[in-house]
N, C-alpha and C positions, 0 to 999 in steps of 0.2 A: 554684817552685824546680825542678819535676820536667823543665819548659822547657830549663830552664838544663844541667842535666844528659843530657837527650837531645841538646842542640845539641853538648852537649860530647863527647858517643860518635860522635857525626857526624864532626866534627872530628877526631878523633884517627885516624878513617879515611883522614882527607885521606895523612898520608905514607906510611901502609900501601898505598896506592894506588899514591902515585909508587915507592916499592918494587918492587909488583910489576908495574908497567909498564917499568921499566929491565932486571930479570930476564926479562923475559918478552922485551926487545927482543933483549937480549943471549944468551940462553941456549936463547931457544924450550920454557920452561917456568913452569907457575905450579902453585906449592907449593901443596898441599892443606890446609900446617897456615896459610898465608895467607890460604886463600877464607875455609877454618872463621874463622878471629878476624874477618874482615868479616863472616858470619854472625853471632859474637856481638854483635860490636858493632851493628850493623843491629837484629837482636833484641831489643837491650836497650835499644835507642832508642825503638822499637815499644812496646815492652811499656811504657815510661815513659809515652810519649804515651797508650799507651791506660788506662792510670791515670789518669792524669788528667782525660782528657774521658769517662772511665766507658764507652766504646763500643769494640768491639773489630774495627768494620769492618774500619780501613787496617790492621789486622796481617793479619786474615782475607783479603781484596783482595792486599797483599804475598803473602802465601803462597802463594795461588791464581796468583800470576802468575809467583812463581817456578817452581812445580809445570811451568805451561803452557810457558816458557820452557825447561826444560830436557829437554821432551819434544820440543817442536818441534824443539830444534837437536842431540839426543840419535842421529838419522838420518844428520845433516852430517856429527857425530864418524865415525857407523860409514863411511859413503861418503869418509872423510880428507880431507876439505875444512875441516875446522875442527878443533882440538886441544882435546882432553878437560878440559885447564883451563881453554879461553876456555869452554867448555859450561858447567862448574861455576862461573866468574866472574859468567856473564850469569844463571845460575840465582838469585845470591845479591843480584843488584842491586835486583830490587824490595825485599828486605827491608833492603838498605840506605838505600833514595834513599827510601824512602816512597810508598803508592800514589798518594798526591795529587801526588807530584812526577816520576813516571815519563813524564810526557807530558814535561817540561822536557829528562829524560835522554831519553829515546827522540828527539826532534830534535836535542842535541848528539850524540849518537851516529852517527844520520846525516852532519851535519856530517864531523863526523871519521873516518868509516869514507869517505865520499867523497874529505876530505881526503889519505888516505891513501893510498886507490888512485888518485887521481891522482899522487903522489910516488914510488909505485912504479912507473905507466909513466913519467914524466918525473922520474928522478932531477937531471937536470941541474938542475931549478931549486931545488937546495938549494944552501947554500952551497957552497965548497971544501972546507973540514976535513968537514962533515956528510956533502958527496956521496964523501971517501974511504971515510969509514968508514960508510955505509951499504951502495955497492958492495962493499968487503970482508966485511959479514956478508949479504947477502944471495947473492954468490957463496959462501961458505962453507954459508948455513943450504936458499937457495933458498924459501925460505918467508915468507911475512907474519906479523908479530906481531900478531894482532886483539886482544889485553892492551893494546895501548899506546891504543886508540882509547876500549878501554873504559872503561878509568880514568882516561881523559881527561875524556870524559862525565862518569861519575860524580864527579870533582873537580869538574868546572864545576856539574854540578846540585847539590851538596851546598853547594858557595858561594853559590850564590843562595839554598839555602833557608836557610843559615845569616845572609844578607842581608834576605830576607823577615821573616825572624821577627825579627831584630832592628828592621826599619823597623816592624813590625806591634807590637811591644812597646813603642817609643818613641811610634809616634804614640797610642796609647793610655794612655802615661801610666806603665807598668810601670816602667819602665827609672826614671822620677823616685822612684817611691816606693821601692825596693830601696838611694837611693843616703840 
């Protein structure tokens, strides 16, 4: 049951995300009381899972990679090339995605941070309504949102692992006995 209830703190991170990817597009800000509750929820995912299999690696690993992550890009903030929430967002990811599943985000991430900077030198290939209203805020803000890419990633890795473990529950037979 502890499965059930970590997949379920995963999940309920899913709209917390798109949240704050839209404020972040829109505003060029990401609330600190929004990273903190992916922190908890991430945390308490962690902590479920390592109840359960008795081993407190992936929380240990998550930590360690948070730690490393927000030292690394802790330079970028001070040099203003990157904004002090997208630092504290990328800080909080390992402990949300899981260490086992950060290789999954870390190449949607790439994805989409690629993604993105191609859309900002070639805004043309968005649609019409999208290329207004990106040209309007990006002549207003002048800046990249790197929130919208992140929690992009991290929605797409959180749905696979939330798809893993359900194919991994079924094909073992879980999912029959619970019904």
């Amino acid at each position: 049951m502890l499965i059930v209830e970590s997949l379920l703190l995963k999940a309920l991170a899913i709209p917390l995300l798109a949240w704050i990817a839209c404020i972040d597009f829109t505003t060029q800000r990401i609330a600190n009381r929004d990273v903190l509750l992916l922190l908890c929820l991430g945390a308490g995912s962690l902590l479920l899972m390592s109840l359960l299999s008795g081993s407190w690696w992936d929380m240990g690993l998550s930590a360690f990679g948070g730690i490393v992550l927000f030292l690394a890009l802790f330079p970028f903030w001070l040099l203003r090339k990157i904004g002090a929430g997208d630092v504290k967002l990328m800080a909080v990811m390992p402990l949300l995605i899981g260490g086992d599943s950060l290789v999954v985000f870390t190449v949607l991430l790439l994805f989409f941070a690629v993604a993105t900077a191609v859309l900002v030198k070639n805004p043309f290939m968005l649609p019409a309504g999208a290329f207004r209203l990106y040209v309007e805020h990006m002549d207003r803000k002048g800046v990249v949102p790197f929130g919208v890419p992140i929690a992009a990633a991290a929605v797409c890795a959180i749905a696979f692992l939330i798809y893993e473990s359900l194919v991994l529950a079924n094909s073992s037979g879980i999912l029959n006995q619970l019904n």
